[in-house]
C-alpha positions as CSV (number, residue, x, y, z in Angstrom):
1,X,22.8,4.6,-28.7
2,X,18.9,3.6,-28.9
3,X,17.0,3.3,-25.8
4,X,15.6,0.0,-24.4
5,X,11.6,0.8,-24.2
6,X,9.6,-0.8,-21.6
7,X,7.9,-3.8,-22.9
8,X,3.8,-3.7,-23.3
9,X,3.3,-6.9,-20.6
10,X,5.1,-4.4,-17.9
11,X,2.6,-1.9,-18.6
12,X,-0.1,-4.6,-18.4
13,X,0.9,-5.6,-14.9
14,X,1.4,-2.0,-14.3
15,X,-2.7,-2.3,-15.2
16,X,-3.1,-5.4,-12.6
17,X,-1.3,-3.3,-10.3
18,X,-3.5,-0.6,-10.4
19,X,-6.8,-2.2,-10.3
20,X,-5.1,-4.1,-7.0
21,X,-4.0,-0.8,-5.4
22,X,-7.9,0.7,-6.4
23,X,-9.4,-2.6,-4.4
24,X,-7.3,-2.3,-1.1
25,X,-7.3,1.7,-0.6
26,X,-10.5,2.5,-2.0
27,X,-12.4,2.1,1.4
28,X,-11.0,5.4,2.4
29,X,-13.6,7.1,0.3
30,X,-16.7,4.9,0.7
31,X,-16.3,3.9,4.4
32,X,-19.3,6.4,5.1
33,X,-21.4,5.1,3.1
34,X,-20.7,1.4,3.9
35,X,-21.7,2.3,7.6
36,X,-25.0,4.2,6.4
37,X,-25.6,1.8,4.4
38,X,-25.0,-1.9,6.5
39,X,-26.1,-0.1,10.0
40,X,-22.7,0.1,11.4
41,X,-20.3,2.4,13.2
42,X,-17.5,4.4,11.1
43,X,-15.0,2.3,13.3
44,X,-16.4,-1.0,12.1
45,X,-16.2,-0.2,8.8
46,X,-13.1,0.5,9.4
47,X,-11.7,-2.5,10.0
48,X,-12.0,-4.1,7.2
49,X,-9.0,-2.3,6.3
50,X,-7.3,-4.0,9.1
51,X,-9.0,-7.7,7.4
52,X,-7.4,-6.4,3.8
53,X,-3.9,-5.8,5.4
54,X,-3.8,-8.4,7.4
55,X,-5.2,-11.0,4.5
56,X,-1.7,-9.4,2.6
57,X,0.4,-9.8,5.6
58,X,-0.4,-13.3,7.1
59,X,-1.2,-15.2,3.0
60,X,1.5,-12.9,0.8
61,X,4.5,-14.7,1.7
62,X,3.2,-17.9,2.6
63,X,1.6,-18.0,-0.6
64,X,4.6,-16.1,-2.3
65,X,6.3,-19.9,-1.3
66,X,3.8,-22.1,-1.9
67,X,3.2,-20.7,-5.6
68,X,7.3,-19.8,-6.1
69,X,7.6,-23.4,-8.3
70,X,4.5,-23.1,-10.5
71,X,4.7,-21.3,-14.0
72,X,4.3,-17.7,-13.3
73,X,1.8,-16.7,-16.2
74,X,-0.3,-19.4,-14.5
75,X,0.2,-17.9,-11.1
76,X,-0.9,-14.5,-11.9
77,X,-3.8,-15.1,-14.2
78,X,-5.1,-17.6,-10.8
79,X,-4.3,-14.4,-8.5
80,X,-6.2,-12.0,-10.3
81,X,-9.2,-14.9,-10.6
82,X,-9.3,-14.7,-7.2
83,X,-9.3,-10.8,-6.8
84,X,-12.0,-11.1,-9.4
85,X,-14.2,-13.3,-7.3
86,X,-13.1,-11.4,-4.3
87,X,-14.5,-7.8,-5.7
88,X,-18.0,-9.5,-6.8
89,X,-18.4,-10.8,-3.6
90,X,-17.8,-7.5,-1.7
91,X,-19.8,-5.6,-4.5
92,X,-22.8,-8.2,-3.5
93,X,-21.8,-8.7,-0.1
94,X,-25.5,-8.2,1.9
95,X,-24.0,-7.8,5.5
96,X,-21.2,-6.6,7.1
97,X,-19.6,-10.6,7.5
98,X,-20.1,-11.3,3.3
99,X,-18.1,-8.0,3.2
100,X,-15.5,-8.9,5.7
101,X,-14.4,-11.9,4.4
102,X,-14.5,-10.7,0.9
103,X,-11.9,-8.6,2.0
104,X,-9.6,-11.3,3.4
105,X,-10.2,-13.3,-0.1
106,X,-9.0,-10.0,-1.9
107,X,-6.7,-9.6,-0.1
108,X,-4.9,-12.4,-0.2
109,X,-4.1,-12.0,-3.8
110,X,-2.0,-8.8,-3.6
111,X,1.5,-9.8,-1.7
112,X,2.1,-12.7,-3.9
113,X,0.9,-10.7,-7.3
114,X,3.5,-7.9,-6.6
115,X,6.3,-10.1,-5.4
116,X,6.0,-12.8,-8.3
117,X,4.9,-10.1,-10.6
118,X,8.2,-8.0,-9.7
119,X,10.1,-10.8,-11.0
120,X,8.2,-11.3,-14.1
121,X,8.7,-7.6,-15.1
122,X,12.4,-7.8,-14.5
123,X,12.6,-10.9,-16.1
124,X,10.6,-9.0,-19.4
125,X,13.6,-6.4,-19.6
126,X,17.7,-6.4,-19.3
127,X,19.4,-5.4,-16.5
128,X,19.9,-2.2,-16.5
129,X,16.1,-1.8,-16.7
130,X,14.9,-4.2,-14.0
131,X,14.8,-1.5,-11.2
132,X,12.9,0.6,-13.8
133,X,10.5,-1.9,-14.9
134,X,9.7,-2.6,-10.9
135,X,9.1,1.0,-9.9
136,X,6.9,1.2,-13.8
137,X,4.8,-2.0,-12.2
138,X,4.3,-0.4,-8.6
139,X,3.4,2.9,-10.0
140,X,0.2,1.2,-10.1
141,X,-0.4,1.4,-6.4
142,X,0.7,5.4,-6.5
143,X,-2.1,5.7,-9.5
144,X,-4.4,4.2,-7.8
145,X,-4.5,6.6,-5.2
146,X,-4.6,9.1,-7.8
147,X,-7.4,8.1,-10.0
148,X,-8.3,4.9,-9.1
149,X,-9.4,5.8,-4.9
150,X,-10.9,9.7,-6.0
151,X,-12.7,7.7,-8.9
152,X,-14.1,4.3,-6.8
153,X,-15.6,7.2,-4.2
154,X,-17.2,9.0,-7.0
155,X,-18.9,6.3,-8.6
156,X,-20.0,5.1,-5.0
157,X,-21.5,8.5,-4.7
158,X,-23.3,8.6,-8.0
159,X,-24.6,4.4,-8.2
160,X,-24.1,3.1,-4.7
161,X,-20.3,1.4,-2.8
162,X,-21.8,-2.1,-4.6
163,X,-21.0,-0.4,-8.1
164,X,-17.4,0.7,-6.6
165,X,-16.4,-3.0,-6.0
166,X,-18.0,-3.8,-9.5
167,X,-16.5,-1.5,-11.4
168,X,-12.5,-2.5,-9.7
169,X,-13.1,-6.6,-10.6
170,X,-14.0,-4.9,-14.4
171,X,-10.6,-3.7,-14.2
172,X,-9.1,-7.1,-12.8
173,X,-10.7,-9.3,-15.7
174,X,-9.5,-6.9,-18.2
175,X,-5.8,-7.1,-16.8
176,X,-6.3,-10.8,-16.9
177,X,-7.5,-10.9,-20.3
178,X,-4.4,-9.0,-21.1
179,X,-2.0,-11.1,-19.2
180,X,-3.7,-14.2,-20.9
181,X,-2.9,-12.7,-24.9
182,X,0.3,-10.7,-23.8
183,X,2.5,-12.5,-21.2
184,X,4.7,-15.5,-21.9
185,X,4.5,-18.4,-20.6
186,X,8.4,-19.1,-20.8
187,X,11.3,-17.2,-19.3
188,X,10.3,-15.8,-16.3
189,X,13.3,-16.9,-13.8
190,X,13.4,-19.2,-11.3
191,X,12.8,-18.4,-7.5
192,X,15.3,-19.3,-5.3
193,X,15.7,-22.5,-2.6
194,X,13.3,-21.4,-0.4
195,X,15.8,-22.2,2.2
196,X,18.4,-19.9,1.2
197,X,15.7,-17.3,1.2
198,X,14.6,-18.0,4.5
199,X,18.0,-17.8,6.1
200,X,17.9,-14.0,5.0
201,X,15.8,-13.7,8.0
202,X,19.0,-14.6,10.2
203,X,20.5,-11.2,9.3
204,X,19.2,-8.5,12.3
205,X,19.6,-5.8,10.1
206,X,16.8,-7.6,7.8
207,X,14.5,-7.6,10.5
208,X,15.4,-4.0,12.0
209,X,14.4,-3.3,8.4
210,X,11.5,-4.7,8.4
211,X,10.6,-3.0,11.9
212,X,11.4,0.1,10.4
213,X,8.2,-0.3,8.2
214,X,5.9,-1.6,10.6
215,X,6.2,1.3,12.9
216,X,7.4,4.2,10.9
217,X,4.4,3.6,8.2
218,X,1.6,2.6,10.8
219,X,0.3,6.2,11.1
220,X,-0.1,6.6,7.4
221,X,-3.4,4.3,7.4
222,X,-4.1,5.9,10.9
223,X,-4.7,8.8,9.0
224,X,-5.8,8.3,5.7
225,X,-7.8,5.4,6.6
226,X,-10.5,8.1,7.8
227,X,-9.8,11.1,5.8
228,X,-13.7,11.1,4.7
229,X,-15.0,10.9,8.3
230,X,-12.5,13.7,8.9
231,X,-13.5,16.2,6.7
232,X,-17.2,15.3,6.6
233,X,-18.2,15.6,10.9
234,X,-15.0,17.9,11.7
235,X,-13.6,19.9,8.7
236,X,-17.2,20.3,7.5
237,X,-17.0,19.4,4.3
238,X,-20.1,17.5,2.3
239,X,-19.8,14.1,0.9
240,X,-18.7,15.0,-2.7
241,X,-16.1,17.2,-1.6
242,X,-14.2,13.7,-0.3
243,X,-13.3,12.8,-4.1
244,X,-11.8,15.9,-4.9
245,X,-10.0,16.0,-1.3
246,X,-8.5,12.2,-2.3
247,X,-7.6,13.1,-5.6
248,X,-5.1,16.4,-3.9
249,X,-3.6,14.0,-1.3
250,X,-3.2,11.3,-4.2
251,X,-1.1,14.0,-6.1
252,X,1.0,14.1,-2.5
253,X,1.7,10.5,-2.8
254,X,3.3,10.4,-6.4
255,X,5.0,13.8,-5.6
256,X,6.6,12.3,-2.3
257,X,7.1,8.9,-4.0
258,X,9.6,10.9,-6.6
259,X,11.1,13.3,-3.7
260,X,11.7,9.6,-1.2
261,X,13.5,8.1,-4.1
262,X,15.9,10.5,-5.3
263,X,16.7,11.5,-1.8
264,X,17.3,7.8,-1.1
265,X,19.7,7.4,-3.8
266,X,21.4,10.0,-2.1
267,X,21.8,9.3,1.4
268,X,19.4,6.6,2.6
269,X,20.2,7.0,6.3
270,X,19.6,10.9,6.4
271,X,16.9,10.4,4.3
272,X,14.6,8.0,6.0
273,X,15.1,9.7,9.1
274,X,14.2,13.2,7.8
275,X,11.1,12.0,5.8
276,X,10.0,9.8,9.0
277,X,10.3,13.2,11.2
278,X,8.4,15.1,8.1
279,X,5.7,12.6,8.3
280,X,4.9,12.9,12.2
281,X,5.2,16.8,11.8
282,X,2.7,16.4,9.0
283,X,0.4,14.6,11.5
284,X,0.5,16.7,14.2
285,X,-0.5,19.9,11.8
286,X,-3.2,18.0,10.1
287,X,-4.5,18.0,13.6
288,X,-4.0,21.7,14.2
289,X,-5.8,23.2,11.4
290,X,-8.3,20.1,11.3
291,X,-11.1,23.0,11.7
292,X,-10.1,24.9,8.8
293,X,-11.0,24.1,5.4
294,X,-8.3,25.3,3.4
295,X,-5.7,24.4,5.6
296,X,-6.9,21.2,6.5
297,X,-6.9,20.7,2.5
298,X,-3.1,22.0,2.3
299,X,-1.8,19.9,5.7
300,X,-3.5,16.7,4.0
301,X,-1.6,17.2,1.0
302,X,2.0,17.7,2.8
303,X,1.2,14.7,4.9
304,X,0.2,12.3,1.8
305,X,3.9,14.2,0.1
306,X,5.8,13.7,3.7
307,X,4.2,10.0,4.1
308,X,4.6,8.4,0.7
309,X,8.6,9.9,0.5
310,X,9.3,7.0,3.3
311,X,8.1,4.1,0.9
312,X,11.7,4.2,-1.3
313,X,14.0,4.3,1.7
314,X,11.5,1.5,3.5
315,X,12.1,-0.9,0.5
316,X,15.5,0.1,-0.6
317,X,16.5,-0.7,3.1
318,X,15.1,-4.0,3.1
319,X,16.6,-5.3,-0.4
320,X,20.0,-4.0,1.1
321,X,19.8,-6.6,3.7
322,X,17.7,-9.3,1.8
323,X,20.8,-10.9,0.8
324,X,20.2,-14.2,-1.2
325,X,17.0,-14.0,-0.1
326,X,15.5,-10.7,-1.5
327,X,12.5,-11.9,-3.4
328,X,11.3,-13.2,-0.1
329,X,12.2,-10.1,1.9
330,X,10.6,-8.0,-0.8
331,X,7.0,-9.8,0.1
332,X,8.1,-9.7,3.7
333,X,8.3,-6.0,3.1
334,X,5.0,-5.7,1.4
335,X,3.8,-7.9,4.4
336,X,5.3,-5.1,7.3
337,X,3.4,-2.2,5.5
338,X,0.0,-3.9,5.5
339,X,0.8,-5.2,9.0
340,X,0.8,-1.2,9.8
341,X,-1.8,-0.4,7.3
342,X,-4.2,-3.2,9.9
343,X,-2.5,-1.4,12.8
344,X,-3.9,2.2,11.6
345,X,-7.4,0.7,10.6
346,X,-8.2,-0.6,13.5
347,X,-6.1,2.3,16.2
348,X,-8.4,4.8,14.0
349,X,-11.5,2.4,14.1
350,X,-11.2,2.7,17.7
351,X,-10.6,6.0,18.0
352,X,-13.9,7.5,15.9
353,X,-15.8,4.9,17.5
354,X,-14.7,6.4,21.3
355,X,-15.3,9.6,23.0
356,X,-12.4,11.3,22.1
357,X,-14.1,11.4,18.0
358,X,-12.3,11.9,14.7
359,X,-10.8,14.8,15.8
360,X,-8.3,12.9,17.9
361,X,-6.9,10.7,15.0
362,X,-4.2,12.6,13.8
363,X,-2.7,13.0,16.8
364,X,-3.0,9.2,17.7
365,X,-1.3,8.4,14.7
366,X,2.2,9.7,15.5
367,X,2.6,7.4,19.3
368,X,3.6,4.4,17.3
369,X,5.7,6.3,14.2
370,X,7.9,7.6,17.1
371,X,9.1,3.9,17.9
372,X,9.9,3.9,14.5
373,X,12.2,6.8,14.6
374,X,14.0,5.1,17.5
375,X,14.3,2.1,14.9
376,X,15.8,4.3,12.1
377,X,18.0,6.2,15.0
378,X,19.9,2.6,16.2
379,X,19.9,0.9,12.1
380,X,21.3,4.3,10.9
381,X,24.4,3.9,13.3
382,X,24.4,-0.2,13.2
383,X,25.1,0.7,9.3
384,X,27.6,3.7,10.0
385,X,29.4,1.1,12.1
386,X,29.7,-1.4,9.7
387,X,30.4,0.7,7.0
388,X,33.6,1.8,8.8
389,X,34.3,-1.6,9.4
390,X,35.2,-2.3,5.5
């Protein structure tokens, strides 16, 4: 029997996805030199994380609606115009308010780019593919921690944080060029009444979902948000040491990613409680060995494995309960982990910025994660429940 191969367009929005992933986490490596550079504090800086994320979570799905009943081609070639734009703004940005709301405008384009573009790869393949040609799109965000963060933080290093922003809207105009020549106009599905998606949000266990992601995730950004101002003024590391550092942790992410899924495929409920629990452990030895180099090195990489082994169970979860109404709640979902990713920004913003210094952040990470667990504790037996019901 011949295999179905992945179509070149999915590996092109793979490419979008990437370059979108680069933009949002590739603060983590520059955010020093941002704050030498514009005369601010670390914590400042760090916020506009929290302006990214919350661009993603307040725009994605109210732009995911809005942009639902145009032709999808059109849609994304317009999205990633407006990351474009976005990038060369922040890469020319002359104070620290340019460079803010360059990162709303960026922003914005990355909720309704994955949802609509999730439904353009799955349209692009047959059905027994579509969960594959998804997780082939979003292993564009995991690359971009890989490559895309480690590489941004280098070139920062080497030609200045303006060439970092440059060098991500080069990748965006060649993804649109791409989607321009290689994406059909034709065939991409329909989205649903935006009613019936909407009345997915009726269903408790849709939004216990969602809460699940808002609180278990928020100390992932906590952490890694700062990971440079970490291991530059307490691990004592210099500033080229950060890339290599990122690139390790990156590794973490794609190795948890894998670990998350498979172990979600298995047992979702014993599974996102064990990886939650695995991710505030993580946390609290990051903060333990925060003065030692090579351990600091080896706790960063369990915690990127520990943290990034949530994300399958987080979404699976979710598109359990979506119901009719999944594309929505897939958005919605995007929406939740950016609403923790502004959470972490700004709870490690003010941390660095206060007495208690860098040193502190780890462990201020894991107060809000542990509401989470309560979360995943009461879904886990709301699901056993009514499971045993049928």
């Amino acid at each position: 029997m011949k295999t179905e191969k992945m179509p070149l367009q999915v590996w092109i929005l793979t490419l979008a996805a990437f370059a979108i992933g680069t933009a949002e986490f590739v603060i983590a490596g520059i955010l020093p030199q941002i704050a030498t550079s514009l005369s601010i504090s670390e914590g400042q800086a760090g916020y506009l994380i929290s302006a990214y994320a919350l661009a993603i979570v307040i725009g994605g799905p109210i732009l995911t609606i809005y942009l639902a009943r145009f032709n999808k081609k059109a849609v994304l070639i317009g999205l990633m115009v407006l990351f474009i734009i976005g990038n060369i703004m922040s890469a020319l940005a002359p104070n620290y308010n340019l460079l803010f709301i360059s990162r709303v405008i960026t922003g914005l384009v990355q909720g309704p780019f994955y949802g609509i573009g999730a439904v353009v790869a799955t349209n692009l393949v047959s059905q027994k593919m579509a969960g594959r040609a998804v997780g082939q799109m979003f292993a564009g965000l995991t690359l971009a921690n890989v490559l895309g963060v480690p590489a941004g933080t280098w070139i920062g290093l080497q030609f200045g944080w303006h060439t970092t922003f440059l060098t991500v809207a080069a990748f965006g105009i060649i993804a649109m060029l791409f989607i321009l020549v290689a994406v059909k106009t034709t065939g991409h599905g329909e989205a649903k009444n935006i009613k019936t998606q909407l009345m997915a949000f009726k269903n408790p266990m849709l939004l216990m979902s969602l809460a699940i992601t808002v609180f278990a995730w928020s100390g992932f950004m906590t952490l890694y948000g700062y990971l440079a101002p970490i291991a530059m003024h307490i691990t004592g590391f210099v500033e080229h040491d950060v890339t290599w550092i990122l690139v390790i942790v990156g590794l973490g992410l794609i190795i948890g990613n894998t670990l998350g899924g498979r172990s979600s495929d298995k047992n979702l409920q014993k599974s996102s409680m064990f990886w939650a629990v695995a991710m505030i452990v993580s946390l609290v030895v990051v903060g333990l060995v925060i003065d030692s180099k090579i351990l600091f090195v080896i706790a960063a990489f369990v915690f990127g494995i520990a943290s990034f082994a949530n994300v399958p169970a987080m979404q699976l979860r979710v598109m359990n309960h979506g119901g009719e109404g999944q594309e929505l709640a897939a958005t919605a979902n995007i929406s939740a982990f950016n609403l923790a990713n502004a959470f972490g920004g700004f709870l490690g913003g003010m941390i660095i910025d206060s007495r208690l210094g860098a040193g502190m952040i780890p462990y201020a990470a894991i107060i809000i994660p542990l509401i989470g667990l309560l979360f995943i504790y009461s879904t886990n037996k709301r699901e056993r429940l009514q499971q045993a019901v049928k």
